[in-house]
mmJSON file of the N, C-alpha and C atoms, coordinates in Angstrom:
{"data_MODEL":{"atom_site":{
"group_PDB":["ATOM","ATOM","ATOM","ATOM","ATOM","ATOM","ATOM","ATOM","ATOM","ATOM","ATOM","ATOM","ATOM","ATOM","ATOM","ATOM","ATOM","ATOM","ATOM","ATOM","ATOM","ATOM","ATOM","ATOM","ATOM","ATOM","ATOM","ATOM","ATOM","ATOM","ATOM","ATOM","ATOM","ATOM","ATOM","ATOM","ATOM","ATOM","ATOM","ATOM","ATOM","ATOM","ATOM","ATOM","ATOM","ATOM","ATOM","ATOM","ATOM","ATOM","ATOM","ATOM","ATOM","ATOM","ATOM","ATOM","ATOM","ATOM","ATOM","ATOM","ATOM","ATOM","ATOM","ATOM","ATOM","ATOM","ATOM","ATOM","ATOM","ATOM","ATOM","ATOM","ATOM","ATOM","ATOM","ATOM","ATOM","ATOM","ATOM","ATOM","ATOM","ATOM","ATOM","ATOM","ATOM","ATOM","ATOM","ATOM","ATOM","ATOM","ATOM","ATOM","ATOM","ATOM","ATOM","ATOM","ATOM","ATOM","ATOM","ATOM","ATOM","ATOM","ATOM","ATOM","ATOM","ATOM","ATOM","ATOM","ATOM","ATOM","ATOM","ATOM","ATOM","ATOM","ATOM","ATOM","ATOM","ATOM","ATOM","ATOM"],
"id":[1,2,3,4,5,6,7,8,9,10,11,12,13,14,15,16,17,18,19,20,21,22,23,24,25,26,27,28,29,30,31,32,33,34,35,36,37,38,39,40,41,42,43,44,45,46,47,48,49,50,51,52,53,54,55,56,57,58,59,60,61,62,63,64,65,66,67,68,69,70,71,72,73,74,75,76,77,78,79,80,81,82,83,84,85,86,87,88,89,90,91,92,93,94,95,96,97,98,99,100,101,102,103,104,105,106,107,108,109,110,111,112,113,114,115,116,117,118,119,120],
"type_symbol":["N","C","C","N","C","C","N","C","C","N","C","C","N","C","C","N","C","C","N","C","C","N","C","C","N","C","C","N","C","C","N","C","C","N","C","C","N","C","C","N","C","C","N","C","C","N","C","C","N","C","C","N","C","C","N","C","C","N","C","C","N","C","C","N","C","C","N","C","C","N","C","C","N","C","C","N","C","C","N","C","C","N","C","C","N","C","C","N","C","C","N","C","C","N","C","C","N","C","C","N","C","C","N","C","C","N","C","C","N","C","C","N","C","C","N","C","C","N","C","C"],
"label_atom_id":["N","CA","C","N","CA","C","N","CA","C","N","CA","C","N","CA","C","N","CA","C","N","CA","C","N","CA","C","N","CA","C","N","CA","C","N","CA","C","N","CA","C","N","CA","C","N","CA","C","N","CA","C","N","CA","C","N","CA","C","N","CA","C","N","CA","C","N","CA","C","N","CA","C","N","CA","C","N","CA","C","N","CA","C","N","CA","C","N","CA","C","N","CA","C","N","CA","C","N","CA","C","N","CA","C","N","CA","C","N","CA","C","N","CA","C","N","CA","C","N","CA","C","N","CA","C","N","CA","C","N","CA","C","N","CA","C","N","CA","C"],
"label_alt_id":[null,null,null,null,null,null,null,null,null,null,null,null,null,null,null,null,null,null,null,null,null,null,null,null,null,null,null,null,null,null,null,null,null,null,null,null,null,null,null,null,null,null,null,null,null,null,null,null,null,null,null,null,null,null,null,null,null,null,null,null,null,null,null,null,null,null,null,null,null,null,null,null,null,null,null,null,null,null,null,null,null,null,null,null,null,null,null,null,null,null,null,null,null,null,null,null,null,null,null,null,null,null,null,null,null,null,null,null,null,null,null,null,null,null,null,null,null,null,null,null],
"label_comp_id":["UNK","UNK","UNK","UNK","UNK","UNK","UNK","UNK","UNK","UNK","UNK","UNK","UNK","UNK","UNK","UNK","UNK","UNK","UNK","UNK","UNK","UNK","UNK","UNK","UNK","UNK","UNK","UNK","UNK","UNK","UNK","UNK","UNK","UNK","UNK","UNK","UNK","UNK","UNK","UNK","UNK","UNK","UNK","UNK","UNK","UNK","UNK","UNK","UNK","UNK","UNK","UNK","UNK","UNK","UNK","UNK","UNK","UNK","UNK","UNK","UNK","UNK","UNK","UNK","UNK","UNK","UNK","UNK","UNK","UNK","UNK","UNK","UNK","UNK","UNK","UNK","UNK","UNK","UNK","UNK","UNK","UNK","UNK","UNK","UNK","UNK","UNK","UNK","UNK","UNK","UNK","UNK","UNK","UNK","UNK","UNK","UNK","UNK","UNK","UNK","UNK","UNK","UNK","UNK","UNK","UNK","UNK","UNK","UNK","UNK","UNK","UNK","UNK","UNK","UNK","UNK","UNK","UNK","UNK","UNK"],
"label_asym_id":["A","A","A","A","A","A","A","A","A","A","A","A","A","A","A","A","A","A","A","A","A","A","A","A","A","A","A","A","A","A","A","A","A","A","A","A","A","A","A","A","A","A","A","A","A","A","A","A","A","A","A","A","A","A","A","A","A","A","A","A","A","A","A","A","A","A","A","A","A","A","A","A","A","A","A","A","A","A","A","A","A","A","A","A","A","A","A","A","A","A","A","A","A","A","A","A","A","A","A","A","A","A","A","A","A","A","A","A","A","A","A","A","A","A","A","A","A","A","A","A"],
"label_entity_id":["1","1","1","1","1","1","1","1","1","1","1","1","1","1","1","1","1","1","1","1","1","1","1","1","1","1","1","1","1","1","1","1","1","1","1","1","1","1","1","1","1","1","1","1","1","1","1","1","1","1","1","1","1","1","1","1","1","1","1","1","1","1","1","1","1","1","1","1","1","1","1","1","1","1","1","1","1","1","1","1","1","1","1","1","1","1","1","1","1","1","1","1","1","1","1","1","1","1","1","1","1","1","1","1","1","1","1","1","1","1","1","1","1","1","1","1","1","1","1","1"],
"label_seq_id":[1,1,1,2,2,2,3,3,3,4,4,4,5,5,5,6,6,6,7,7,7,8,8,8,9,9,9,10,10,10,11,11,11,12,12,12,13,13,13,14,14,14,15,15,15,16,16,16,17,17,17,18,18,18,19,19,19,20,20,20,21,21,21,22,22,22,23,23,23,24,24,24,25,25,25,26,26,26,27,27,27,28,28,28,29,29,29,30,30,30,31,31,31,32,32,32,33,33,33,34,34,34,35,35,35,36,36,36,37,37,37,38,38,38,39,39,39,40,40,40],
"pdbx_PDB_ins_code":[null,null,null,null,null,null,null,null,null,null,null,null,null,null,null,null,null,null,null,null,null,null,null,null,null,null,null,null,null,null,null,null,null,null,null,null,null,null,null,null,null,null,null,null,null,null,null,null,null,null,null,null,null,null,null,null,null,null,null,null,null,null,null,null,null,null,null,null,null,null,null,null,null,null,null,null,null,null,null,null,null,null,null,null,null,null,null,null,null,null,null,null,null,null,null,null,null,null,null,null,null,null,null,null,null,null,null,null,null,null,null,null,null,null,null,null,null,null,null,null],
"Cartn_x":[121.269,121.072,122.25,122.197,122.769,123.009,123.495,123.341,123.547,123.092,123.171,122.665,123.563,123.345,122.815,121.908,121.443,121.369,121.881,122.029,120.82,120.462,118.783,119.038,118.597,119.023,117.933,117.575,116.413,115.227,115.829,114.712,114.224,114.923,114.425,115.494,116.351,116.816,117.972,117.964,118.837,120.502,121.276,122.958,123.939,123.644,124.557,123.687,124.052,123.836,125.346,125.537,126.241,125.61,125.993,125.494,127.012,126.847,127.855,127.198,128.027,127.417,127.421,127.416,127.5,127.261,126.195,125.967,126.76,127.967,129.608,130.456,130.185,130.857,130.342,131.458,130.45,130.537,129.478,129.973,131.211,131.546,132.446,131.445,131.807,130.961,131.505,132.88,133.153,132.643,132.782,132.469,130.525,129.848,128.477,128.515,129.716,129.54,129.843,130.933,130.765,129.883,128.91,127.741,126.579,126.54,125.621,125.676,127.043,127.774,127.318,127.623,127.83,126.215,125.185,123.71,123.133,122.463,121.801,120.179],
"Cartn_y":[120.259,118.918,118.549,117.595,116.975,115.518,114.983,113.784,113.8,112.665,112.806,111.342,110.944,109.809,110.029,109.333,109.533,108.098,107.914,106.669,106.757,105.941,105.973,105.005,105.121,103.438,103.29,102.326,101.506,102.637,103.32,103.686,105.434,104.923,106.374,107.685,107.75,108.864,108.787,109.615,110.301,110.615,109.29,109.544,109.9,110.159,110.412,111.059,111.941,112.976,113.447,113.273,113.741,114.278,115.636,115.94,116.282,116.221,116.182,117.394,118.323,119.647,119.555,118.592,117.931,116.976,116.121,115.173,114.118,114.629,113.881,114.104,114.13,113.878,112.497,111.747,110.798,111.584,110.57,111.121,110.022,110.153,109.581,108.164,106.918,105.568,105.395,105.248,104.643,105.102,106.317,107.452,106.335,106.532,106.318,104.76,103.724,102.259,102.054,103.053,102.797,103.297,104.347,104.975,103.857,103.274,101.774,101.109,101.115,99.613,100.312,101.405,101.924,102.101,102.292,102.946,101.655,102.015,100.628,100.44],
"Cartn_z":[74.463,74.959,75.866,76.617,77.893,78.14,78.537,79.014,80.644,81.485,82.711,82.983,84.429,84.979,86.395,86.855,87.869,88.538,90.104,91.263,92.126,92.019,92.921,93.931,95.203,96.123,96.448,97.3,97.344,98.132,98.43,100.022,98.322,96.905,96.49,96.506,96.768,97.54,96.02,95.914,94.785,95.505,94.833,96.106,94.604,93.615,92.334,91.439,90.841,89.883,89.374,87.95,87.131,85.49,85.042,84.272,83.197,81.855,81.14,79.947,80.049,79.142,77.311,77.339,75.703,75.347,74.178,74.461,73.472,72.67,72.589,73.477,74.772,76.222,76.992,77.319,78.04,79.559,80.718,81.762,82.694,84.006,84.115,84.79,83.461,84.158,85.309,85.516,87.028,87.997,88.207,89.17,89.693,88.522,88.262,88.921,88.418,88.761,90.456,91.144,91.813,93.109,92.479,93.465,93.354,92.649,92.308,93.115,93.338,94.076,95.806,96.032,97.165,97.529,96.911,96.642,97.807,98.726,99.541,99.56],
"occupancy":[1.0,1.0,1.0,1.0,1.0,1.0,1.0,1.0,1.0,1.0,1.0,1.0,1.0,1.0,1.0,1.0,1.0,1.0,1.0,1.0,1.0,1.0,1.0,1.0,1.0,1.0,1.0,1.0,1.0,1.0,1.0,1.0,1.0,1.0,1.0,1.0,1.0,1.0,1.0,1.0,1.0,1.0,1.0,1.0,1.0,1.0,1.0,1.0,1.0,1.0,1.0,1.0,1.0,1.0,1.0,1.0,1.0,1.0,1.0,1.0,1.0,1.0,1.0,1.0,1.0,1.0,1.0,1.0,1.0,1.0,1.0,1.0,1.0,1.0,1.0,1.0,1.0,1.0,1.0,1.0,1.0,1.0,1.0,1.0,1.0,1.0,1.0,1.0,1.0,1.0,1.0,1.0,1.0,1.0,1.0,1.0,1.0,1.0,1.0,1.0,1.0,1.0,1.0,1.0,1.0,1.0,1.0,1.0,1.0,1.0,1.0,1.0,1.0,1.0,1.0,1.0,1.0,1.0,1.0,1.0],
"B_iso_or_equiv":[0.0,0.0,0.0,0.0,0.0,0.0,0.0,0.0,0.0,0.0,0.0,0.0,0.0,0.0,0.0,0.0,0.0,0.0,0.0,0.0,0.0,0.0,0.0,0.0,0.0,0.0,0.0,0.0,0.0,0.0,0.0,0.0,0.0,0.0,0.0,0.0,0.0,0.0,0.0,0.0,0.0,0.0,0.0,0.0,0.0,0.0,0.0,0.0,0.0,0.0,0.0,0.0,0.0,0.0,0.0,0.0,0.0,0.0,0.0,0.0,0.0,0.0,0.0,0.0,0.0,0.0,0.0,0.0,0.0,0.0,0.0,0.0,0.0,0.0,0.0,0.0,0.0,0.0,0.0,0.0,0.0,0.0,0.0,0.0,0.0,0.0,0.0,0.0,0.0,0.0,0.0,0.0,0.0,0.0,0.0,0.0,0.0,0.0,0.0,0.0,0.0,0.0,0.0,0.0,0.0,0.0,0.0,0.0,0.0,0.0,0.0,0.0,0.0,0.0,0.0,0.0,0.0,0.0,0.0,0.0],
"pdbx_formal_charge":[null,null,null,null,null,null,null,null,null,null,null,null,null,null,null,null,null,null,null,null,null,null,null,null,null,null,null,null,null,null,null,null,null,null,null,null,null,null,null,null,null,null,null,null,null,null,null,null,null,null,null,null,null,null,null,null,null,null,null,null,null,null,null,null,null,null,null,null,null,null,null,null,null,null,null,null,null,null,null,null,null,null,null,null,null,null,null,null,null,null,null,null,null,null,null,null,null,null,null,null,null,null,null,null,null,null,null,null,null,null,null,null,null,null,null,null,null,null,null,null],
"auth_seq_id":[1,1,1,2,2,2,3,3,3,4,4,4,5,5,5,6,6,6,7,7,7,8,8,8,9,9,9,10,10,10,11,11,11,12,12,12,13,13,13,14,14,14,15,15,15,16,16,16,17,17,17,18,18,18,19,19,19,20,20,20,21,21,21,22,22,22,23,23,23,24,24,24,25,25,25,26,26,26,27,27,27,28,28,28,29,29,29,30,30,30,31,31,31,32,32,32,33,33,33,34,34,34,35,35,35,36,36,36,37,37,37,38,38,38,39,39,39,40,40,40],
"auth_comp_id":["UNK","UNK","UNK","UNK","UNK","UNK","UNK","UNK","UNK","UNK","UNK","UNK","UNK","UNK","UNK","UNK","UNK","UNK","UNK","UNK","UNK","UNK","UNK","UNK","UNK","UNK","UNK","UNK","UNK","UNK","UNK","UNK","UNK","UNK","UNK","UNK","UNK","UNK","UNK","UNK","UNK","UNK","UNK","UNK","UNK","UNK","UNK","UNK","UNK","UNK","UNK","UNK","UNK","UNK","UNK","UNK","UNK","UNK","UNK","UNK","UNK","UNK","UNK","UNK","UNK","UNK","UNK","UNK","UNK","UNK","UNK","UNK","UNK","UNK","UNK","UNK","UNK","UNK","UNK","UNK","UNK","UNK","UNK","UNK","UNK","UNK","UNK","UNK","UNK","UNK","UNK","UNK","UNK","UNK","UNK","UNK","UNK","UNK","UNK","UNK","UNK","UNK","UNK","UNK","UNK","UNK","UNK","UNK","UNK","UNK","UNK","UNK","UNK","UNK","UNK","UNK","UNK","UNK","UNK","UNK"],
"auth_asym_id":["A","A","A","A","A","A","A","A","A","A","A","A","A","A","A","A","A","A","A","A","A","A","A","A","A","A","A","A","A","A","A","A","A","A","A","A","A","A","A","A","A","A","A","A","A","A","A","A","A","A","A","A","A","A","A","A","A","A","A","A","A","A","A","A","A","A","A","A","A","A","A","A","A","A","A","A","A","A","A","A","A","A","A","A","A","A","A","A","A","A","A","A","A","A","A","A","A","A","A","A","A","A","A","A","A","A","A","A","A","A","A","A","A","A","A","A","A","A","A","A"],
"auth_atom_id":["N","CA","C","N","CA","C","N","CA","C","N","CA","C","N","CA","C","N","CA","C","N","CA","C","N","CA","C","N","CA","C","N","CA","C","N","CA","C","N","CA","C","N","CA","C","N","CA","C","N","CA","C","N","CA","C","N","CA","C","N","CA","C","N","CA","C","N","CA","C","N","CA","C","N","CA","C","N","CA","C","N","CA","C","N","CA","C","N","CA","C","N","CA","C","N","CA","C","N","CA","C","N","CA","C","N","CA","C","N","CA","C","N","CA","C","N","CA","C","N","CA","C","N","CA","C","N","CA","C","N","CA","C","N","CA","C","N","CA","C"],
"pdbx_PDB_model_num":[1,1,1,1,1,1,1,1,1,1,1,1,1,1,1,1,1,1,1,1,1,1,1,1,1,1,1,1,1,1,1,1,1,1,1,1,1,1,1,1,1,1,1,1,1,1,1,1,1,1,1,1,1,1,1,1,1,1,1,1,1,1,1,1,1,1,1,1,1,1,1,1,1,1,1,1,1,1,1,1,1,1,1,1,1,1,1,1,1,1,1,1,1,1,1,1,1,1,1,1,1,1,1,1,1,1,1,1,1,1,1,1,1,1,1,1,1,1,1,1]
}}}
């Protein structure tokens, strides 16, 4: 098992993918908060 965050922006388009090889790993939120922020 895995965990993984994925950034979607409006137009669909996949701009963040992070996958974490354990699922007592987090992945890195900031990294994730600021592809959100950046995502149009």
């Amino acid at each position: 098992m895995t965990r993984a965050i994925f950034v979607v922006d409006s137009n669909d388009k996949v701009t963040y993918i992070e996958y974490v090889d354990e699922v007592t790993n987090h992945p890195d939120y900031e990294k994730a908060i600021n592809a959100v922020k950046q995502a149009k």
